[in-house]
C-alpha positions in Angstrom: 47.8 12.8 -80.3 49.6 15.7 -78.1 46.8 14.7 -75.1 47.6 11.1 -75.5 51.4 11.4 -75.5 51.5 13.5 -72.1 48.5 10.8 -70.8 50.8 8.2 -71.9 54.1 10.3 -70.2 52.1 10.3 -67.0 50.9 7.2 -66.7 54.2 5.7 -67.1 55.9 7.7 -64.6 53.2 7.1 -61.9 53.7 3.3 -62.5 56.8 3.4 -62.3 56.8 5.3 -59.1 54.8 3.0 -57.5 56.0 0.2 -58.4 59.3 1.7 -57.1 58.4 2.4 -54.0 56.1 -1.3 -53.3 59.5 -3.2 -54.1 61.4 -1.2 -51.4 59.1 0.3 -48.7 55.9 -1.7 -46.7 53.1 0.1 -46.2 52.5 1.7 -42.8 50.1 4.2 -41.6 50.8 6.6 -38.9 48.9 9.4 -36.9 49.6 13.3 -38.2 49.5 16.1 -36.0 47.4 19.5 -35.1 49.9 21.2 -33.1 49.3 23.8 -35.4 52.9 26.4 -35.5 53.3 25.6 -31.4 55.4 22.9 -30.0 56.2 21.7 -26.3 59.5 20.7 -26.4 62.8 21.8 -27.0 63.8 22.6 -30.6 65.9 19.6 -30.8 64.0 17.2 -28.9 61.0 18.3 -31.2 62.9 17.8 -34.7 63.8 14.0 -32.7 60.3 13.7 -31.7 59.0 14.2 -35.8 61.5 12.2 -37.2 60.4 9.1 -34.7 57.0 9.3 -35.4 57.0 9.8 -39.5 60.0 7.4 -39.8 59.2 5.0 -42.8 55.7 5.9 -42.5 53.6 5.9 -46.0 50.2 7.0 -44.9 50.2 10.2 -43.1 45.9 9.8 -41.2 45.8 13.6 -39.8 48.0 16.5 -41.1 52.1 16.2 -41.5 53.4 19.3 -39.7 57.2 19.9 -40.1 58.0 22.7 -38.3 60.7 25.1 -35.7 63.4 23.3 -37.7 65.7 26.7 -36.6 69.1 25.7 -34.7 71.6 26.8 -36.4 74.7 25.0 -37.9 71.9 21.8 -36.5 72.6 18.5 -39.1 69.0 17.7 -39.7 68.3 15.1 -41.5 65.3 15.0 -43.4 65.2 11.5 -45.4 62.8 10.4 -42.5 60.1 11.8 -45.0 61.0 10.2 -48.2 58.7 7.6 -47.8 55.1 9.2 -47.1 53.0 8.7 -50.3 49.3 9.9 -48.8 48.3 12.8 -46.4 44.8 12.7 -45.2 45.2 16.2 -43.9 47.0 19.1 -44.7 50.6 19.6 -45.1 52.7 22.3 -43.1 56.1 23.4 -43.4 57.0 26.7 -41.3 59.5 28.2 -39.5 62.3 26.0 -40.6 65.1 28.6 -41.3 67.7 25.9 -41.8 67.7 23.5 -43.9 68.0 24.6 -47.4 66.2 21.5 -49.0 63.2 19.7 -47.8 62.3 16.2 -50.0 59.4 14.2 -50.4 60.0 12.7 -53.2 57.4 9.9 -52.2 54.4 12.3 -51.6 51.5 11.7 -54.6 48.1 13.0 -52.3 47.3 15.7 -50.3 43.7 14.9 -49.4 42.8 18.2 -47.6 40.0 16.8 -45.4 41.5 19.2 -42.7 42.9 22.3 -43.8 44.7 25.0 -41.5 42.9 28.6 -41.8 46.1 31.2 -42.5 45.0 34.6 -43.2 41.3 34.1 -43.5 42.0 31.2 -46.0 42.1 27.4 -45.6 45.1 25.9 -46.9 45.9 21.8 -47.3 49.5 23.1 -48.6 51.1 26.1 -46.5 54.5 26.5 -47.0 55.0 29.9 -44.5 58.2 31.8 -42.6 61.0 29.7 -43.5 63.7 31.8 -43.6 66.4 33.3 -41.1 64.5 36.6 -39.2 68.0 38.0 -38.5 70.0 37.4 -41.9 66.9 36.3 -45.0 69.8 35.1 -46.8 69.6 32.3 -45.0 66.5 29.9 -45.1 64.5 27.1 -47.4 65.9 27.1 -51.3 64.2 24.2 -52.3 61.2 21.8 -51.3 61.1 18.8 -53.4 57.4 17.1 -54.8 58.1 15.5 -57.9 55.1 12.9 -57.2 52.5 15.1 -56.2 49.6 15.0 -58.2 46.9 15.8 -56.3 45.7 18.4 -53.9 41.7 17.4 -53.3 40.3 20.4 -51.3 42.3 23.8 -50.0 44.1 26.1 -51.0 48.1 26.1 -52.0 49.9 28.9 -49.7 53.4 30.3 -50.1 54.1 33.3 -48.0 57.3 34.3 -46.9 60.0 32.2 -48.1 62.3 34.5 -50.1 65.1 31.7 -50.6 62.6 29.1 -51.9 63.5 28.3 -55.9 60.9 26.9 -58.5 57.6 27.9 -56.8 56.6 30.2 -59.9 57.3 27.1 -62.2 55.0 24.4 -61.1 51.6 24.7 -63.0 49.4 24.2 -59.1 46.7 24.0 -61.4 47.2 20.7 -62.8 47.8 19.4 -59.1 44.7 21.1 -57.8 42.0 20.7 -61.0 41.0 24.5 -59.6 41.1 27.9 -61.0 43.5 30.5 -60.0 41.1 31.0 -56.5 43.4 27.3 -55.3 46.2 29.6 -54.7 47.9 32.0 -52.2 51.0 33.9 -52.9 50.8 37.3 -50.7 53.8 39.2 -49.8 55.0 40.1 -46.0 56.6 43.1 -44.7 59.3 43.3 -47.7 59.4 39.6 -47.8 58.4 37.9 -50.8 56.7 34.5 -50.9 59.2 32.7 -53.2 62.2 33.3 -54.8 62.2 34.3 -58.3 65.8 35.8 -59.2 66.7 31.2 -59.5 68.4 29.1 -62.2 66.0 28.0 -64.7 64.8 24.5 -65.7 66.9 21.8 -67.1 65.9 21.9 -70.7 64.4 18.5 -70.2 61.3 19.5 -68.5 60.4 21.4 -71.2 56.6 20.1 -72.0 54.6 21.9 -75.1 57.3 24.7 -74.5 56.9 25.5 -70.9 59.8 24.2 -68.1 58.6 23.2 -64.8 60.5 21.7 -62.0 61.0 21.5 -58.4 64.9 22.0 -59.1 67.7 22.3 -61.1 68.1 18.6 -61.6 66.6 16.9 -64.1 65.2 14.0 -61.8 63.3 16.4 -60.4 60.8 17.9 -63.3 57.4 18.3 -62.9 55.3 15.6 -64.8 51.6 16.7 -65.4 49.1 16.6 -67.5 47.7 19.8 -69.5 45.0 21.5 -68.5 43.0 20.4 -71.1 39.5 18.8 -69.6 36.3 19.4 -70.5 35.0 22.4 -68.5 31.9 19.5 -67.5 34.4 17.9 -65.8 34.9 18.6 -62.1 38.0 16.8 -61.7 40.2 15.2 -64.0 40.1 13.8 -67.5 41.3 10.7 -69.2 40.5 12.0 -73.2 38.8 15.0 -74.5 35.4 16.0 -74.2 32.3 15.3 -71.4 32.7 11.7 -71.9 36.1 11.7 -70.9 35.8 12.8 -67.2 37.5 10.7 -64.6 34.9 9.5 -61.8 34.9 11.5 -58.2 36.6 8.9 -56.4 39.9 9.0 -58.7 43.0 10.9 -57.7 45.6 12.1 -59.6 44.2 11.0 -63.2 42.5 8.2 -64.7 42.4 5.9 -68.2 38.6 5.3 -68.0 35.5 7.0 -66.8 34.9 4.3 -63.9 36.2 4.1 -60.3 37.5 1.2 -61.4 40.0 2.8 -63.9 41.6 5.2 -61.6 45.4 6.0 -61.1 45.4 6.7 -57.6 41.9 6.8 -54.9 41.3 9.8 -53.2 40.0 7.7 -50.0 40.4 3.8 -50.2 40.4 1.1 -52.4 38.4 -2.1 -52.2 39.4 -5.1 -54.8 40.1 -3.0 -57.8 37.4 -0.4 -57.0 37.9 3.3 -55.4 35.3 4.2 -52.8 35.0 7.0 -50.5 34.2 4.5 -46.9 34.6 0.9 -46.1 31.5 -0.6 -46.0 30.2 -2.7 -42.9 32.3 -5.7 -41.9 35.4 -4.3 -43.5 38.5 -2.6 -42.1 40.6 -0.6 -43.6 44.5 0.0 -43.5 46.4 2.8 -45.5 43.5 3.4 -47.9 42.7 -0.4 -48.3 39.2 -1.6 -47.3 40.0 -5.4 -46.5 37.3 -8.0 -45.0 37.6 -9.0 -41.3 
């Protein structure tokens, strides 16, 4: 009954997300980037540059990089992000001493078919440096993912962020259907990957006794299912037991053991099936495989 509550918790709150964000935002797919931590321009024209390109974009196709966000007393505006739902690639946020709280409130799959190698490990999620080198009072307190629910390959890395709230909460686990080996935390030169010293969980979050959240509101809690799959299955799990196992192509859960019956597609969806390609004579457009 417990599994079936939290299935029927999730579920809920994924429709309703989506369904949310197809009344207010079109879809529309745009190119990532692999600049890596360099940049070519100026710090400003490069924070003007990022915002035009990922401006109500939903489909990230290549890797979202949001970095060098570091001029001080700088009113950066950050909604431009609020929209992306998909990442092909991998997700990097570095070097962005100031701003104190990145959102993306929209973002539900990191796909992880290119990851970015950091310290001999490949990471679809590196969250790295963001903090103030001459005063580390001063940098990221909060990044904001209440939709994620899936992380398909790479590892999670946090290093160096020792303003950055709520890391330590989130159950990454759930998010990447890995062992403890999908994570990263190391420590820098007396710098610590995350704050830990933060205010706690609004009560509400509270899920079979345990508070997670990506903040101290209650909007922001983190809504997952327990680890609680069969150890057959390789990714998720709609019931308990082998035969509950959700099919390879689903993302972020599933209420039946078909690629029909999936929450999300970790590639593309054609009709009311996930699949991994388009076949022949099909295009596709932000992970829909439609007929020429």
């Amino acid at each position: 009954m417990c599994f079936l509550k939290q299935f029927l918790l999730l579920t809920l709150t994924i429709i309703g997300t989506k369904a949310g964000l197809n009344d207010v935002t079109p879809d529309k797919a745009c190119p990532g980037t692999n600049n890596d931590f360099s940049y070519t321009a100026s710090p400003e024209r490069h924070y003007r540059n990022m915002r035009r390109r990922y401006k109500g974009c939903t489909h990230i196709y290549g890797n979202l990089e949001v970095t060098h966000l570091n001029i001080e007393n700088y009113n950066y505006d950050m909604s431009f992000l609020e929209d992306i739902r998909y990442v092909s690639g991998y997700v990097l946020i570095g070097l962005s001493p100031e701003i104190s709280v990145l959102p993306l409130p929209s973002l539900q799959i990191i796909r992880g078919n290119q990851t970015i190698r950091i310290r001999d490990a490949e990471a679809s999620l590196a969250v790295v440096l963001n903090y103030r080198f001459s005063d580390p009072k001063v940098g990221l307190t909060e990044l904001h993912l209440p939709a994620l629910r899936e992380i398909s390959n790479g590892i999670v890395m946090y290093a160096q962020n020792p303003r950055l709230c709520y890391v330590d909460t989130i159950d990454w686990f759930a998010i990447t259907g890995r062992g403890r080996r999908s994570t990263m935390f190391p420590r820098g030169d007396q710098t610590p990957p995350f704050n830990r010293k933060c205010d706690g969980c609004p009560t509400s979050c509270k899920v079979e006794g345990i508070s997670r959240c990506w903040s101290s509101s209650e909007k922001l809690c983190q809504r997952v299912l327990p680890d609680s799959c069969h150890r057959s299955c390789p990714y998720r799990c709609f019931g308990p037991g082998a035969e509950g196992c959700c099919h390879a192509s689903c993302a972020g859960g599933c209420w039946g053991p078909s690629d029909r019956e999936c929450m999300m597609c970790k590639d593309y969806r054609m009709w009311n099936q996930c699949v991994g390609s388009c076949p022949a004579r099909f295009s596709k457009l932000n992970q829909i495989c439609y007929r020429q």
